[in-house]
C-alpha positions as CSV (number, residue, x, y, z in Angstrom):
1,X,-34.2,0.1,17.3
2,X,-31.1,1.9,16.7
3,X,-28.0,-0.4,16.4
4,X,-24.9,1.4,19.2
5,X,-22.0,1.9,16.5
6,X,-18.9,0.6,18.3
7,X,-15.8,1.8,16.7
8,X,-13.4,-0.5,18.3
9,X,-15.1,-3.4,17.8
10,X,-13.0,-4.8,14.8
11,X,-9.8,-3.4,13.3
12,X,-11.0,-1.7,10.1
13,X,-13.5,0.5,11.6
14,X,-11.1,3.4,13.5
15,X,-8.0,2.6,11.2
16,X,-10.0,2.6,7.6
17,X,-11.9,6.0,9.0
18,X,-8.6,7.4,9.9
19,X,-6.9,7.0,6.9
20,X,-9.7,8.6,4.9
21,X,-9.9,11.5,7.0
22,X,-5.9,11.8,7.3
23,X,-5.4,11.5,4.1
24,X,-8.0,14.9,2.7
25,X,-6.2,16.7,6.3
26,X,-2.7,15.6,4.7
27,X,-3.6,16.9,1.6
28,X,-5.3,20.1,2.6
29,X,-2.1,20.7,4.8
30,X,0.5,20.5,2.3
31,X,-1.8,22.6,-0.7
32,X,-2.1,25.4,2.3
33,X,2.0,25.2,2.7
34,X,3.2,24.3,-0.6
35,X,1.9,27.9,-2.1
36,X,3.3,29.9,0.6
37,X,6.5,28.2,1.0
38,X,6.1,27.7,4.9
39,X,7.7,24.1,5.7
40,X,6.1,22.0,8.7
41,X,10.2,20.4,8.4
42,X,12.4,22.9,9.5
43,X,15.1,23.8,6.9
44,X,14.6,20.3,4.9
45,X,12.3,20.3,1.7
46,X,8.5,20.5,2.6
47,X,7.7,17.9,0.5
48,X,9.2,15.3,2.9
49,X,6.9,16.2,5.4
50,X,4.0,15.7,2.8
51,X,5.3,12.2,1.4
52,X,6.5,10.9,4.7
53,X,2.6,11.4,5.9
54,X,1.0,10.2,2.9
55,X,3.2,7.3,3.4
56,X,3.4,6.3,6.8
57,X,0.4,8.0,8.0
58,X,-2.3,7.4,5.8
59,X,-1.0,4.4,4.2
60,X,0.2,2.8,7.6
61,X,-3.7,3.2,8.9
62,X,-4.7,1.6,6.1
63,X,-2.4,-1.3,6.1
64,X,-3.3,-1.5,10.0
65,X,-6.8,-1.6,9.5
66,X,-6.7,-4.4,6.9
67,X,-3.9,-6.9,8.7
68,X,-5.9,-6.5,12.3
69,X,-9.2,-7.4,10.5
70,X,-7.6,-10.6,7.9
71,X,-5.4,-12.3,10.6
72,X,-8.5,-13.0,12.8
73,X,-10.6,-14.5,9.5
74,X,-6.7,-16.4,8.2
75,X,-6.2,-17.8,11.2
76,X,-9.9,-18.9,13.2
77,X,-8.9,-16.7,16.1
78,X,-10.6,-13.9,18.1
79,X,-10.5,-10.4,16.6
80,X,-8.6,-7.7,17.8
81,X,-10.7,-5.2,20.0
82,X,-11.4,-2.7,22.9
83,X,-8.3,-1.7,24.4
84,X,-5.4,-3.3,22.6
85,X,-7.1,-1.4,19.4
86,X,-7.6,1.8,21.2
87,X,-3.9,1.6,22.4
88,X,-2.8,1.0,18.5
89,X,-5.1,4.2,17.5
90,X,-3.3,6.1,20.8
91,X,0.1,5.2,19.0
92,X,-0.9,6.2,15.6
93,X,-2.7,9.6,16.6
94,X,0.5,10.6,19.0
95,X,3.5,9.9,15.6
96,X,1.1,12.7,13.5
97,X,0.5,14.8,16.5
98,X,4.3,14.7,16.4
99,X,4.9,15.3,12.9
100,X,2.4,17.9,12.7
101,X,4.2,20.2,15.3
102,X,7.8,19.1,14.0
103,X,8.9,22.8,14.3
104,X,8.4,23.1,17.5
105,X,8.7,19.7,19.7
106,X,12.3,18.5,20.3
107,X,13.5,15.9,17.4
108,X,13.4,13.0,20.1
109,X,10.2,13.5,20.8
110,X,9.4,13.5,17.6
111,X,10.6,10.1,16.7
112,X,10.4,8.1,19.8
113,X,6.6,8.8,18.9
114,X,6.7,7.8,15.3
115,X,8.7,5.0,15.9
116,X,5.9,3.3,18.5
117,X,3.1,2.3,15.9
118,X,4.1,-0.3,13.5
119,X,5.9,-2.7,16.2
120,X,3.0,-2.5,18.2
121,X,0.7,-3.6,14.7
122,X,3.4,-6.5,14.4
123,X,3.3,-7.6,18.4
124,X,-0.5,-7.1,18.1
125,X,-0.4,-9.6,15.1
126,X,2.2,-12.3,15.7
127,X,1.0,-14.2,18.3
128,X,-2.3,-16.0,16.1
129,X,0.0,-16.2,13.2
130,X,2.5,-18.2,14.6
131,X,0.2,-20.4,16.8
132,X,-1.3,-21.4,13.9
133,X,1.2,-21.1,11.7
134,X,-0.1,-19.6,8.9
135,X,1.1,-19.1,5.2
136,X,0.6,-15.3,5.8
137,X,3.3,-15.0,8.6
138,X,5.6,-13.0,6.1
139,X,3.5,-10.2,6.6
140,X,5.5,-9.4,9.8
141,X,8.4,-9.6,7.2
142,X,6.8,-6.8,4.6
143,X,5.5,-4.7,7.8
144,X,9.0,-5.2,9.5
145,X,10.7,-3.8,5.8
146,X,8.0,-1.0,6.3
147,X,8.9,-0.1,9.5
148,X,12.7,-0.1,8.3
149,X,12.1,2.6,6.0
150,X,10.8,4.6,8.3
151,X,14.0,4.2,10.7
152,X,16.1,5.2,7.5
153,X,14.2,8.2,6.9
154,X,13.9,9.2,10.6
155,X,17.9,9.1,10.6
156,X,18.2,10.9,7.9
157,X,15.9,14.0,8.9
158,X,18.5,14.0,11.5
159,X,21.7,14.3,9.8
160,X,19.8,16.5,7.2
161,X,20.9,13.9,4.6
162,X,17.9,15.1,1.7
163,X,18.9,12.1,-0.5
164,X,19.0,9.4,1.8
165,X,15.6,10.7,3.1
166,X,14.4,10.2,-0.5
167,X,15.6,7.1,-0.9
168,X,14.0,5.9,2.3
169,X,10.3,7.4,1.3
170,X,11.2,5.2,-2.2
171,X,12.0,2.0,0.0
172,X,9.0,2.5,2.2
173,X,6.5,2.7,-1.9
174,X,8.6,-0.7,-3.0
175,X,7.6,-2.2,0.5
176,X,3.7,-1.0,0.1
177,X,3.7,-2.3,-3.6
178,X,4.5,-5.8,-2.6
179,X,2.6,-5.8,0.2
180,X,-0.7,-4.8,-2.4
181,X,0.6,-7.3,-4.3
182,X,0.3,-10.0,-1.3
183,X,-3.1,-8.6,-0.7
184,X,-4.5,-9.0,-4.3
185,X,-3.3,-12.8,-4.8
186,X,-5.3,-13.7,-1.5
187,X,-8.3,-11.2,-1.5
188,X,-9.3,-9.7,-4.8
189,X,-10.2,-13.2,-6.2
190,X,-12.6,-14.8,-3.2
191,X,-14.1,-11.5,-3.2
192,X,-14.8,-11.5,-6.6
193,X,-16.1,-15.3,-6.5
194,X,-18.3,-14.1,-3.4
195,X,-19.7,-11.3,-5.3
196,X,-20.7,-13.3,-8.6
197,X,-22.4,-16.1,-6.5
198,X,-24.5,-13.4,-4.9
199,X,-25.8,-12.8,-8.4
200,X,-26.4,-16.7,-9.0
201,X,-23.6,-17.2,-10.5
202,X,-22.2,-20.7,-10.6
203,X,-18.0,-19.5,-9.7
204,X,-15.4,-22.0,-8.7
205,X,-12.2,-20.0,-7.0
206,X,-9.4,-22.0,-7.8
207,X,-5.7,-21.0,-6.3
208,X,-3.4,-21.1,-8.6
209,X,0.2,-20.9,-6.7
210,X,2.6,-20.6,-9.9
211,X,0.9,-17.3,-11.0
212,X,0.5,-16.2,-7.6
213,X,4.5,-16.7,-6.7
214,X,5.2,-15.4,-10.1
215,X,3.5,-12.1,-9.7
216,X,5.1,-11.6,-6.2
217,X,8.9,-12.6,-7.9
218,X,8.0,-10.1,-10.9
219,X,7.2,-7.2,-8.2
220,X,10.8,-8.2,-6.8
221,X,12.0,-7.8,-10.2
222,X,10.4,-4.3,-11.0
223,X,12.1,-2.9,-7.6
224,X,15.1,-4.8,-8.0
225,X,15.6,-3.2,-11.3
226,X,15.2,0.5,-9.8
227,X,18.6,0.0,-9.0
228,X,19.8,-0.3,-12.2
229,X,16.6,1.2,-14.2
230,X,18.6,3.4,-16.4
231,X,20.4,1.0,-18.0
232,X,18.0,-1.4,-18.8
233,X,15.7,1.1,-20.0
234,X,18.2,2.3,-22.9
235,X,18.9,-1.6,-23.2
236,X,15.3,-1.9,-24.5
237,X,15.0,1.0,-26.5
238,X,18.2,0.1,-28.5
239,X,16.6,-3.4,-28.5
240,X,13.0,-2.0,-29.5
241,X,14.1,0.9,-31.5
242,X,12.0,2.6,-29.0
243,X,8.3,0.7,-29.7
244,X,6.6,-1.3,-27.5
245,X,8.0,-0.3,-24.0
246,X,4.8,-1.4,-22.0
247,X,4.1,-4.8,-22.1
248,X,0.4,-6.0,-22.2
249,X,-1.9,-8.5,-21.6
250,X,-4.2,-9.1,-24.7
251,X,-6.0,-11.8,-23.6
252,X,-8.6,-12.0,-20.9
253,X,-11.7,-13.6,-19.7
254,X,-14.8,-11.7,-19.1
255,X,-15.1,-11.9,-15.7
256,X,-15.4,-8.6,-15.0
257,X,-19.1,-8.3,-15.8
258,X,-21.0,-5.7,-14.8
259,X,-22.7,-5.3,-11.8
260,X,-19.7,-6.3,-9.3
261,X,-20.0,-5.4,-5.5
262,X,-18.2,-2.3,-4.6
263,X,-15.7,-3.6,-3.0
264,X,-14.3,-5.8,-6.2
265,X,-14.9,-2.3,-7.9
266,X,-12.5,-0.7,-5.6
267,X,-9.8,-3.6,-5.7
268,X,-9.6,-3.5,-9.6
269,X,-9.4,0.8,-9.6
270,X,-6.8,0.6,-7.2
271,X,-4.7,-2.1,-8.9
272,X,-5.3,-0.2,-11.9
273,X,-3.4,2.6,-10.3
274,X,-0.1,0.4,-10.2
275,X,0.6,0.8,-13.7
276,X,0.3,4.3,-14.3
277,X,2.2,4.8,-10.8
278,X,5.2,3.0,-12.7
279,X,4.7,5.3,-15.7
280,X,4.6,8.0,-13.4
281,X,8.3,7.2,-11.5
282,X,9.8,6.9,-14.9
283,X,8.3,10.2,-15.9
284,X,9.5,11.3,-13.0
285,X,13.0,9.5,-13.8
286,X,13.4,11.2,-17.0
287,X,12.2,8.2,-19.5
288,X,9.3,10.0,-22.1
289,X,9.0,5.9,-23.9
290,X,6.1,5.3,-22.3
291,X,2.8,7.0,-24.3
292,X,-0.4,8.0,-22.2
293,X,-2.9,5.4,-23.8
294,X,0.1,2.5,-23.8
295,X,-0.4,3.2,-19.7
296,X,-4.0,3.2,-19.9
297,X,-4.6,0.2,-21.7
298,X,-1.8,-1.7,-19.8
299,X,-3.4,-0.4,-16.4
300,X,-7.3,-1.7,-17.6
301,X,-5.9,-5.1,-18.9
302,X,-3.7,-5.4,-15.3
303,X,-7.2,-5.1,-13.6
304,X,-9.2,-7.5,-15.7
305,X,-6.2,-9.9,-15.0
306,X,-6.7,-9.9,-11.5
307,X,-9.7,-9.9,-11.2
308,X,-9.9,-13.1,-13.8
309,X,-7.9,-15.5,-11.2
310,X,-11.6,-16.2,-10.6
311,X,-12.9,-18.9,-13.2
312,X,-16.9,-19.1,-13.6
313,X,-17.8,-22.6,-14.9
């Protein structure tokens, strides 16, 4: 017999399937505008509309779908379904509606819709974190931070203030990376521990707190230091004589054995992507110090790190 699918019956089934369907429509949209010049943002540069989308669109479904499915295993209590879920995916469909006809609704409209989603995630989440007060409640901080950014830009889109709109889509990337950040310290490693054992392998997980809070401070650092990114870049090339600009991790374990479920797969490729995304904004930024396989080797040795908070006995 034929199992009933039930979309709404946990919170990564509608928001995960939205954000990979959004995210090839977002992408499809802005290659169909960006070769004709048409701009879905009025008189401001079209690829606000595209980044703004990526960002709190696709990104914001996906951070949706993972909080509203970990809060209920963090804290013991019931999951989120049936009609406070279908009211979050009601919220999230009406901001891209908005933003899709941006042109033509009245700029209002516009953002009392956009503005709807992410306090509802945050109200949707609070209550079991606090009654149980768990260790995870600064999510509502990182998601709160999130939702800032999107306020900035919002405001600027209505003054027509380009840079500050820039800036805000930057904030909103810092916010996301520390939020992954979060996620990989508490996810990637019993994953990984869960998907040895299935193979008979004897793993102990053990937490370790210092690396975990030092990772999280380092992230801090790395966006900190965008504010002041220049300078300390041609600190270190003076200091360096321009070698050795990405710093590496030469030693690892083996952990990452073939064989690994998909999902641990899919946790190391995307935390592989952090590195070269840093290359990337100082490409971007001007800075050439960085060479291609310095990037790559620092990005496969960033995944094999994570991944080896896992300790097989």
């Amino acid at each position: 017999m034929m199992r009933r699918w039930t979309p709404f019956a946990y919170g990564f089934r509608p928001f995960f399937l939205l954000a990979g369907v959004y995210a090839a429509v977002g992408m499809s949209a802005w290659l169909w505008t960006y070769p004709t010049g048409l701009s879905l943002f009025r008189s401001l540069p079209p690829q606000l509309w595209h980044s703004h989308e990526m960002l709190f669109g696709f990104i914001a479904a996906a951070v949706a779908g993972f909080v509203l499915t970990a809060v209920p295993s963090w804290t013991g209590s019931r999951g989120f379904a049936g009609a406070p879920l279908i009211t979050l995916v009601i919220l999230w469909f009406a901001g891209r509606i908005a933003f899709a006809f941006f042109n033509t609704l009245p700029l209002i409209v516009v953002i009392s819709a956009e503005i709807l989603f992410l306090p509802a995630v945050m109200v949707t989440i609070a209550p079991s974190l606090f009654r149980t007060r768990n260790r995870n409640m600064v999510l509502l901080l990182v998601i709160a931070a999130f939702w800032s950014a999107d306020l900035v830009f919002l405001y600027a889109v209505h003054a027509g203030d380009v840079v500050t709109a820039s800036a805000a889509l930057r904030a909103g990337i810092d916010v996301i990376l520390l939020l992954m950040t979060m996620i990989a310290g508490r996810v990637v490693p019993p994953f990984t521990a869960n998907a040895l054992r299935k193979r008979g392998m004897d793993v102990s997980f053990h937490s370790r707190k210092t690396i975990e809070r030092g990772v999280f401070v380092a992230m801090i650092a790395y966006i900190a230091a965008q504010y002041c990114d220049v300078q300390l870049f041609h600190f270190w090339k003076r200091l360096t004589q321009g070698r050795h600009l990405c710093l590496r991790n030469n030693r690892c374990g083996d952990a990452t054995s073939e064989g690994l479920a998909p999902q641990v797969q899919g946790f190391a490729v995307g935390l592989m992507c952090e590195p070269q995304g840093f290359d990337a904004i100082a490409h971007q930024r001007g800075f050439v110090g960085f060479s291609i396989p310095d990037c790559l080797a620092s990005a496969f040795r960033s995944s094999r790190l994570v991944v080896c908070a896992v300790s097989t006995n």
